[in-house]
N, CA, C and O atoms as a MOPAC input file, in Angstrom:
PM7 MOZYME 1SCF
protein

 N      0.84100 1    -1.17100 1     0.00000 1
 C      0.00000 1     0.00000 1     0.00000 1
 C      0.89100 1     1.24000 1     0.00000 1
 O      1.47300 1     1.64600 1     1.00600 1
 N      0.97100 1     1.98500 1    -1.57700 1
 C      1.85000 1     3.04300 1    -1.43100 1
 C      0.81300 1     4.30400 1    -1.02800 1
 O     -0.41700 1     4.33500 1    -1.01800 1
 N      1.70400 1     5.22000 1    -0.73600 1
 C      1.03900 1     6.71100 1    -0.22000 1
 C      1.69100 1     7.37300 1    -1.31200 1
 O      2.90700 1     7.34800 1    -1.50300 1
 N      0.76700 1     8.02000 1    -2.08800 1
 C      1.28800 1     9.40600 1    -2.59900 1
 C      1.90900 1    10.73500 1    -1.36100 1
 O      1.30000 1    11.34000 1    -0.47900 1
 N      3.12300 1    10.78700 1    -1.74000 1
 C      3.75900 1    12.13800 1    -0.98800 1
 C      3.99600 1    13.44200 1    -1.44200 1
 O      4.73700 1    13.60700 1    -2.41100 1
 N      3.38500 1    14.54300 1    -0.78600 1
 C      3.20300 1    15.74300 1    -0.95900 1
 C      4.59200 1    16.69400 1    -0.00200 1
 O      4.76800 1    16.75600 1     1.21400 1
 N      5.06000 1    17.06800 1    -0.66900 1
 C      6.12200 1    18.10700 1     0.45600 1
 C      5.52800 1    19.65700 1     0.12700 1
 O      5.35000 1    20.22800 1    -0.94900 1
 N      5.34900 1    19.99400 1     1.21900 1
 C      4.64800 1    21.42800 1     1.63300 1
 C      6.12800 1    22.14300 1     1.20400 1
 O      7.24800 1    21.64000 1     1.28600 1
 N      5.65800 1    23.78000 1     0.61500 1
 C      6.82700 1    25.20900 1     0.47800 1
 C      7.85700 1    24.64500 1     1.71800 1
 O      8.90300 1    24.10000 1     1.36600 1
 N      7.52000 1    24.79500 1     3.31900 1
 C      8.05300 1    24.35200 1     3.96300 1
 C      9.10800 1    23.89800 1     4.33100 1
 O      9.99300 1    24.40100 1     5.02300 1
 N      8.98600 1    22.53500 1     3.67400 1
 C      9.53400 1    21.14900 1     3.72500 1
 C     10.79000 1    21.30900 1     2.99000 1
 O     11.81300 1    20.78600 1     3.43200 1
 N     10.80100 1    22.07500 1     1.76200 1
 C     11.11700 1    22.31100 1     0.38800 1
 C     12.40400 1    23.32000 1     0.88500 1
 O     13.58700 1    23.23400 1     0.55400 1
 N     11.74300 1    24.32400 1     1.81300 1
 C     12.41200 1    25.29400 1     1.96600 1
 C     13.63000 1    24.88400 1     3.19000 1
 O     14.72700 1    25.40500 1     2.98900 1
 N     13.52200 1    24.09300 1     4.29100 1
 C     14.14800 1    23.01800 1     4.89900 1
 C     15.11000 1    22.10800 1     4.50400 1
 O     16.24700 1    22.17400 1     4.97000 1
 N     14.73600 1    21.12900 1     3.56900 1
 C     15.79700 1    20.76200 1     2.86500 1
 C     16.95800 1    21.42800 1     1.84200 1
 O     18.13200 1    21.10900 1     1.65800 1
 N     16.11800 1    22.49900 1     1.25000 1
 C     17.41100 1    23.21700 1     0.53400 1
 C     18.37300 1    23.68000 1     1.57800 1
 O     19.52800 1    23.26200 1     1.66400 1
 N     17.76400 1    24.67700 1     2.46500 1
 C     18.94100 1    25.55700 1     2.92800 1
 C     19.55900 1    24.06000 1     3.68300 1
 O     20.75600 1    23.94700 1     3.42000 1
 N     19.01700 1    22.86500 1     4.57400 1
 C     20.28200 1    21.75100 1     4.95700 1
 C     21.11200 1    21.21100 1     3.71400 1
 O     22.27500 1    20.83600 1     3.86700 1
 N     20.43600 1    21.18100 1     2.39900 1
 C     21.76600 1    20.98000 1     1.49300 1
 C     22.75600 1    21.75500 1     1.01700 1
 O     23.79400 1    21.26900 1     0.56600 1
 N     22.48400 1    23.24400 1     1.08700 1
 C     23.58700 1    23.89000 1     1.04900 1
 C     24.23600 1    24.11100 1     1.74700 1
 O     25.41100 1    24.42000 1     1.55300 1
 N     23.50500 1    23.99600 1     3.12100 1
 C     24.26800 1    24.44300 1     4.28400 1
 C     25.85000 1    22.75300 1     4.17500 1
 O     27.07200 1    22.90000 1     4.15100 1
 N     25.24500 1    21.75800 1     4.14800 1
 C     26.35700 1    21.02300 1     3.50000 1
 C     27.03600 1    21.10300 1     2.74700 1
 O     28.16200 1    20.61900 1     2.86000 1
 N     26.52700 1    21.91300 1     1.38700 1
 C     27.56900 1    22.09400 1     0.74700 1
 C     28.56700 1    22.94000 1     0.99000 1
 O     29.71500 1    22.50100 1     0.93000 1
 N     28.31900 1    24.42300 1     1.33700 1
 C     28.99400 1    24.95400 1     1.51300 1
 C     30.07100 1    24.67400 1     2.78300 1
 O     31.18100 1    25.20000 1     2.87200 1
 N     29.55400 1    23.83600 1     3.62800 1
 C     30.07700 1    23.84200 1     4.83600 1
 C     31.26900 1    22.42100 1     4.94900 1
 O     32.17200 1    22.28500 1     5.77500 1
 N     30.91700 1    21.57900 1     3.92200 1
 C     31.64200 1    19.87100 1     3.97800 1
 C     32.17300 1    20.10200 1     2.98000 1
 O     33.30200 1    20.56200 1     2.81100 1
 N     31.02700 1    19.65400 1     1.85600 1
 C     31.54300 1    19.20400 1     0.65100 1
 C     29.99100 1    18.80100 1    -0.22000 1
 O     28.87600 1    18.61900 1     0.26800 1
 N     30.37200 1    18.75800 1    -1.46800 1
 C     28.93400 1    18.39500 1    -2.99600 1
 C     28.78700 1    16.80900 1    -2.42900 1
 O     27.72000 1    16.58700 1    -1.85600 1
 N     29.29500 1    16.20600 1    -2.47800 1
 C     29.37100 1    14.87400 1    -2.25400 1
 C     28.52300 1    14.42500 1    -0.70400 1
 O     27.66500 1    13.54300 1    -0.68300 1
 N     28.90100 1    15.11700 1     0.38700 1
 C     28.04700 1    14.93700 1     1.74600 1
 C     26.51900 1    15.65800 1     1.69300 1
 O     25.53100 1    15.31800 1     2.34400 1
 N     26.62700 1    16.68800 1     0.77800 1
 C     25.12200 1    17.50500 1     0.28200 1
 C     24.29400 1    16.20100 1    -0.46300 1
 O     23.13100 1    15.83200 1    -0.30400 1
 N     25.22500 1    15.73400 1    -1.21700 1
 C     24.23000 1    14.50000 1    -2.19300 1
 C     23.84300 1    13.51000 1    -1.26300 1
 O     22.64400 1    13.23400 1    -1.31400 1
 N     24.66900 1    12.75500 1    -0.23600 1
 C     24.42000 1    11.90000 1     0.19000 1
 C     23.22100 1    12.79800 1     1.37000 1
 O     22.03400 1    12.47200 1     1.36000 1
 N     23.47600 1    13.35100 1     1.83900 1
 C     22.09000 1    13.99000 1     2.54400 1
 C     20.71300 1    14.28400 1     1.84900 1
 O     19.76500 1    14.53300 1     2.59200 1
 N     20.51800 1    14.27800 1     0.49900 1
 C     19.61600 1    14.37900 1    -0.04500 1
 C     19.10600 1    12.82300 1    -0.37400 1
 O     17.93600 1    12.45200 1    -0.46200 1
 N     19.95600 1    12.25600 1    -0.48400 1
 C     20.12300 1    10.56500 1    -0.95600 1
 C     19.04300 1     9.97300 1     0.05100 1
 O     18.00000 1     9.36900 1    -0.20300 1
 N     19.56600 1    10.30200 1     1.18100 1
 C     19.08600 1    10.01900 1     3.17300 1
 C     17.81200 1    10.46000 1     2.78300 1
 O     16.98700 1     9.54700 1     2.76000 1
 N     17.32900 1    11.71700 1     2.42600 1
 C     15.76200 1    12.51500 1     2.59900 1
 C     15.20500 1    11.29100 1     1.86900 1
 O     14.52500 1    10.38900 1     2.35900 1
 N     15.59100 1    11.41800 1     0.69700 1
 C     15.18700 1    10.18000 1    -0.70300 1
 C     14.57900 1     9.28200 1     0.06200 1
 O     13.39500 1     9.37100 1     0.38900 1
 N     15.48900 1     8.19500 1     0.45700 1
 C     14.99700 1     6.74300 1     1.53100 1
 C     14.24000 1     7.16700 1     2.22900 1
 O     13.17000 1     6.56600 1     2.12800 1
 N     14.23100 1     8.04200 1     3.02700 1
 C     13.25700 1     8.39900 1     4.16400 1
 C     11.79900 1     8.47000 1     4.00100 1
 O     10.89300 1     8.17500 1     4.78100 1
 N     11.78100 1     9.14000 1     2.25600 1
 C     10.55400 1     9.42100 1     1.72600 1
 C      9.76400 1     7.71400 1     1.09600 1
 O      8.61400 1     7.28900 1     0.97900 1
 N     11.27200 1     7.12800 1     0.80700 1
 C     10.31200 1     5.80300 1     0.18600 1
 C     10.41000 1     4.88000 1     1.21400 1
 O     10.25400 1     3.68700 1     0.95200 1
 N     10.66400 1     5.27900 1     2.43900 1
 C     10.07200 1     4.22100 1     3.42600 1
 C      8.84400 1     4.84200 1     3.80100 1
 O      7.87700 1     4.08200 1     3.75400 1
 N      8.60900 1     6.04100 1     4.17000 1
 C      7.08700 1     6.60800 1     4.76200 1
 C      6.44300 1     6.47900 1     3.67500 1
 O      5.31900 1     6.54700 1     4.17200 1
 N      6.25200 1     6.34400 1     2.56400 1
 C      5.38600 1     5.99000 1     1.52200 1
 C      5.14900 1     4.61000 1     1.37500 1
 O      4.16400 1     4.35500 1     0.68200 1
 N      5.78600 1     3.61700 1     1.84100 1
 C      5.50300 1     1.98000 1     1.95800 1
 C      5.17700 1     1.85700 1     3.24000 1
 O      4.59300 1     0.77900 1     3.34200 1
 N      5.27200 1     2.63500 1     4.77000 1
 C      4.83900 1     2.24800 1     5.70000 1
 C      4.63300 1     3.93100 1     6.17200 1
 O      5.73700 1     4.46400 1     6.28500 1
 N      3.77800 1     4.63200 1     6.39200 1
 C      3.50700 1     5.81700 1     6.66200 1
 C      3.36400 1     5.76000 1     8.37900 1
 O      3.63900 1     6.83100 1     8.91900 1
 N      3.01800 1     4.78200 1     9.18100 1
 C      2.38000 1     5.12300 1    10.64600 1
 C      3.62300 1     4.87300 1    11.50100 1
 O      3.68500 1     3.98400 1    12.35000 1
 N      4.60400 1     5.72600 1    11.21200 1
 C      5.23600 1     5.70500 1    12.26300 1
 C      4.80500 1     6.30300 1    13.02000 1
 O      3.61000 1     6.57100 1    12.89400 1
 N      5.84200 1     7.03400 1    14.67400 1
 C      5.22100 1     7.79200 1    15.82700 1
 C      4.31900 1     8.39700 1    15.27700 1
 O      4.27800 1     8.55100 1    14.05600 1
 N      3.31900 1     8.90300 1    16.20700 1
 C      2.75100 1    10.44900 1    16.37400 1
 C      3.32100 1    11.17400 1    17.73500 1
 O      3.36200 1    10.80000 1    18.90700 1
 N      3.76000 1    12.43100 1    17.03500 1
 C      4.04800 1    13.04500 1    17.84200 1
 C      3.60300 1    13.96800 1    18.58100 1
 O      3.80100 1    14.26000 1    19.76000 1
 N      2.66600 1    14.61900 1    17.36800 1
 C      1.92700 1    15.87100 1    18.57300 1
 C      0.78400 1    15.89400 1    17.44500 1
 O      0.90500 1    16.03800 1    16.22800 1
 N     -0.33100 1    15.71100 1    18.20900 1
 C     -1.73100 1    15.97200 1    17.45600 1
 C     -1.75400 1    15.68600 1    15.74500 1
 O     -2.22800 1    16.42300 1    14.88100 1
 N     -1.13700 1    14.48000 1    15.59100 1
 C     -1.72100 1    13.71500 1    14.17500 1
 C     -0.45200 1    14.05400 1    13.53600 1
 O     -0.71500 1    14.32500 1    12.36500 1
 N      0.50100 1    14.14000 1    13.70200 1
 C      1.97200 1    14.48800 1    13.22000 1
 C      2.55700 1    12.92200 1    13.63600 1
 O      2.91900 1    12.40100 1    14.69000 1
 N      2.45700 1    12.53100 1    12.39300 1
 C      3.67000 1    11.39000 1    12.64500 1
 C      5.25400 1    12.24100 1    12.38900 1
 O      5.44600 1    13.35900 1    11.91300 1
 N      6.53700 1    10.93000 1    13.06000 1
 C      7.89900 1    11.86400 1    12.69000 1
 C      8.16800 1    10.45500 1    12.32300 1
 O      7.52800 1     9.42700 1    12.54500 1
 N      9.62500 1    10.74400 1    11.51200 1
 C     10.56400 1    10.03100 1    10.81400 1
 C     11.83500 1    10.82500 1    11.02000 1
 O     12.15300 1    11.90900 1    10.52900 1
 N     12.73300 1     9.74800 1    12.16800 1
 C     14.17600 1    10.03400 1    11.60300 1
 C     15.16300 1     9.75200 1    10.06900 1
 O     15.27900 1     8.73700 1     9.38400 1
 N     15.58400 1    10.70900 1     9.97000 1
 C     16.39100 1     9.80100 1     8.50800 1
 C     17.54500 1     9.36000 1     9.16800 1
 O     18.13300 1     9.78200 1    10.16400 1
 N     17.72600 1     8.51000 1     8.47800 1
 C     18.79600 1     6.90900 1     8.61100 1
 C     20.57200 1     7.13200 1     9.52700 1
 O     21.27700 1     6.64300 1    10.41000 1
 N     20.50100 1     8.48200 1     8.27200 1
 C     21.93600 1     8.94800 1     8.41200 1
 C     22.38400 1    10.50800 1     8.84300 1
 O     23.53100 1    10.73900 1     9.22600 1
 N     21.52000 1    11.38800 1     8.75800 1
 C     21.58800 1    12.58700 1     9.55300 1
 C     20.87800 1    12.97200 1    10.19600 1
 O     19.72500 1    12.54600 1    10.24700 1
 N     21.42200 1    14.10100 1    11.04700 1
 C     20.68100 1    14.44800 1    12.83300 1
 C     18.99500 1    14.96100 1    12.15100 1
 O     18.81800 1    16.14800 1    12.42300 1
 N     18.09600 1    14.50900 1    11.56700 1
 C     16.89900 1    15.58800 1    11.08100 1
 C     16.03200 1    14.31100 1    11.47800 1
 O     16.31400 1    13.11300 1    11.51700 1
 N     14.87400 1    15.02300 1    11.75700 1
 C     13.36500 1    14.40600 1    11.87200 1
 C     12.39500 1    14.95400 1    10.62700 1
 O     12.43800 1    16.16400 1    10.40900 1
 N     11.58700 1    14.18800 1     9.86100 1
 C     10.61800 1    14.04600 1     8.79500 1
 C      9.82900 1    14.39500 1     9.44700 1
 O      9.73800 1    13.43300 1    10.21000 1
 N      8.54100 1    15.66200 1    10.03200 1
 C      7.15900 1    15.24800 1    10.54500 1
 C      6.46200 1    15.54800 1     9.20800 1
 O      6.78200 1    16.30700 1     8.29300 1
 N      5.29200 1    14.62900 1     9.38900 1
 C      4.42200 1    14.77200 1     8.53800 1
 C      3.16400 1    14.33500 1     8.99700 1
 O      3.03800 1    13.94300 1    10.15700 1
 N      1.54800 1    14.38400 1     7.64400 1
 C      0.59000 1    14.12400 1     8.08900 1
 C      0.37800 1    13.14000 1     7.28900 1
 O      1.14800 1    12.95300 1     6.34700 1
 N     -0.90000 1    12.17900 1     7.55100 1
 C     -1.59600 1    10.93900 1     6.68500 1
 C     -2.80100 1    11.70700 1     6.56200 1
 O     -3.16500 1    12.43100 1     7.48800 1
 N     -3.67800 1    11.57500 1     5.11700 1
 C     -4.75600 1    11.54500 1     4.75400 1
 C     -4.80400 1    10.18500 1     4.54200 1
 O     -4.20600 1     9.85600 1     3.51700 1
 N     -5.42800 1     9.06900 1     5.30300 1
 C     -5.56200 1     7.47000 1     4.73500 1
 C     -6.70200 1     7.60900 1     3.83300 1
 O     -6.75400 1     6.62400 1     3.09600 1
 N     -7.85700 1     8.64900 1     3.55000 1
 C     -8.75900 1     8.64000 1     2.46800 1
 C     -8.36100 1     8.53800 1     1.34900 1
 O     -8.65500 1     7.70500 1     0.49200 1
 N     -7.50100 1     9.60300 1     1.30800 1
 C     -6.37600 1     9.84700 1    -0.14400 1
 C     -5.12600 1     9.27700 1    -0.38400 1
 O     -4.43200 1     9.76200 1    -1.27700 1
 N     -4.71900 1     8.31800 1     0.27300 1
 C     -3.46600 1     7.83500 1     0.04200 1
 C     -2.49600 1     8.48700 1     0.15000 1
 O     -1.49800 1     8.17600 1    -0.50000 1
 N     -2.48900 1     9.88900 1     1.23400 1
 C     -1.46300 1    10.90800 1     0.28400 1
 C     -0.86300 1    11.22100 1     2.25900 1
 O     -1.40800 1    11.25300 1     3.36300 1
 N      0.33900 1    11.36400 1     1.76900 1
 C      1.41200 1    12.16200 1     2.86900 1
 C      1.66200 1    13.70500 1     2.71800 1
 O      1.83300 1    14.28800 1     1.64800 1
 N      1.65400 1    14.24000 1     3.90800 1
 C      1.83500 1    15.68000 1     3.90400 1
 C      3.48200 1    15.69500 1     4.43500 1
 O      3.61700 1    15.03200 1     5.46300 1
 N      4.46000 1    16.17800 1     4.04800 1
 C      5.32900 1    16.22600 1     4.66900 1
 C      5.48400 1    17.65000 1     4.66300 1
 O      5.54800 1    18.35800 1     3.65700 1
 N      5.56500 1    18.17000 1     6.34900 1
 C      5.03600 1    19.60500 1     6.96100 1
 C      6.41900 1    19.98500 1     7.03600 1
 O      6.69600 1    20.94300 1     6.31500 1
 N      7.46500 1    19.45200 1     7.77800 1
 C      8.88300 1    20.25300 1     7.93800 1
 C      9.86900 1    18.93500 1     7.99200 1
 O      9.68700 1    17.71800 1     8.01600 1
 N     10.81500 1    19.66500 1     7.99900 1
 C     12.11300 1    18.42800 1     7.88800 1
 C     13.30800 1    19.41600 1     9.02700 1
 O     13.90400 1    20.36400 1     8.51500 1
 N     13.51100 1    19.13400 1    10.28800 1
 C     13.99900 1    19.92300 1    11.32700 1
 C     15.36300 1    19.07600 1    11.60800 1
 O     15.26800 1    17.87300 1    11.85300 1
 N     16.37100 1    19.58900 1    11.57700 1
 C     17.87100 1    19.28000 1    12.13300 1
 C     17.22900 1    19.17700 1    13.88200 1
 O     16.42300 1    19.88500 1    14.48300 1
 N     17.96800 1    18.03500 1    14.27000 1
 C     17.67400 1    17.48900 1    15.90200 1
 C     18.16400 1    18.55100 1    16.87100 1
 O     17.93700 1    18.52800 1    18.08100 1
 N     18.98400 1    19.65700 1    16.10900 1
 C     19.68300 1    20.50400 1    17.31400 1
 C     18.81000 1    21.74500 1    17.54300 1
 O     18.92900 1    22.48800 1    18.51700 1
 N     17.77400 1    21.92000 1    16.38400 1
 C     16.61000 1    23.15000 1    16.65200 1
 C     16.05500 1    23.04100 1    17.90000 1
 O     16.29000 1    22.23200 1    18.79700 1
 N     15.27700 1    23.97300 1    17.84100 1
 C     14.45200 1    24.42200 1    19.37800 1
 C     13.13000 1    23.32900 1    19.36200 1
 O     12.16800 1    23.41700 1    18.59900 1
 N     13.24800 1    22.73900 1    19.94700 1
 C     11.86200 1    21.65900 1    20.13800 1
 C     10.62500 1    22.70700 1    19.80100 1
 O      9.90400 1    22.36900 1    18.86200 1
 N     10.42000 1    23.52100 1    20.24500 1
 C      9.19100 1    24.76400 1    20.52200 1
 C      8.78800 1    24.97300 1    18.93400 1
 O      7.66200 1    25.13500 1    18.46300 1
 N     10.42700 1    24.90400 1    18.06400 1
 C      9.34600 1    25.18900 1    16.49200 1
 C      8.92500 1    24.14200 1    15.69600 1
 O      8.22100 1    24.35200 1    14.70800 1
 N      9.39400 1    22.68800 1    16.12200 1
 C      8.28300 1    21.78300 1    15.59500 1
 C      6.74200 1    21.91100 1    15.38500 1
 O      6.13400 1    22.69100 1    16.11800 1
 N      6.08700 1    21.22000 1    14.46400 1
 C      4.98600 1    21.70500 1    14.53500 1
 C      3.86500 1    21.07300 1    15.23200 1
 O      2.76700 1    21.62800 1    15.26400 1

């Protein structure tokens, strides 16, 4: 049972600035493999979507290989994933959503 996945402005806007912030900061190569990580992350919550909930209908997903949490939402009517933010583990708990 796949889920169609939706990434919110958000989400979008989250992952870019963590891939540049790799790039500029490591290297092109640790930016790719961090995007690689989001990748898997996305095609495991799309083959099994119910991981935790964390706060009021927010499931989370760690990715595999860097410090970030996936939260997102399930529509099970629509088959479809909301993915709301993608947060580095060292942010302020308070701006999760």
């Amino acid at each position: 049972m796949i889920f169609k996945i939706i990434i919110s402005d958000e989400a979008k806007i989250d992952i870019e600035h963590s891939y540049l912030y790799y790039q500029r900061k490591v290297s092109k190569k640790v930016a790719d493999h961090f995007f690689k990580d989001f990748k898997s992350s996305l095609n495991i919550i799309s083959k099994n979507p119910f991981f935790k909930i964390w706060h009021e209908g927010f499931h989370c997903k760690p990715m595999r290989k860097y410090p970030f949490l996936i939260f997102y939402m399930i529509d099970k009517d629509l088959r479809t994933i909301i993915i709301a933010r993608v947060f580095h583990t060292s942010q302020n708990p308070e701006k999760y959503p």
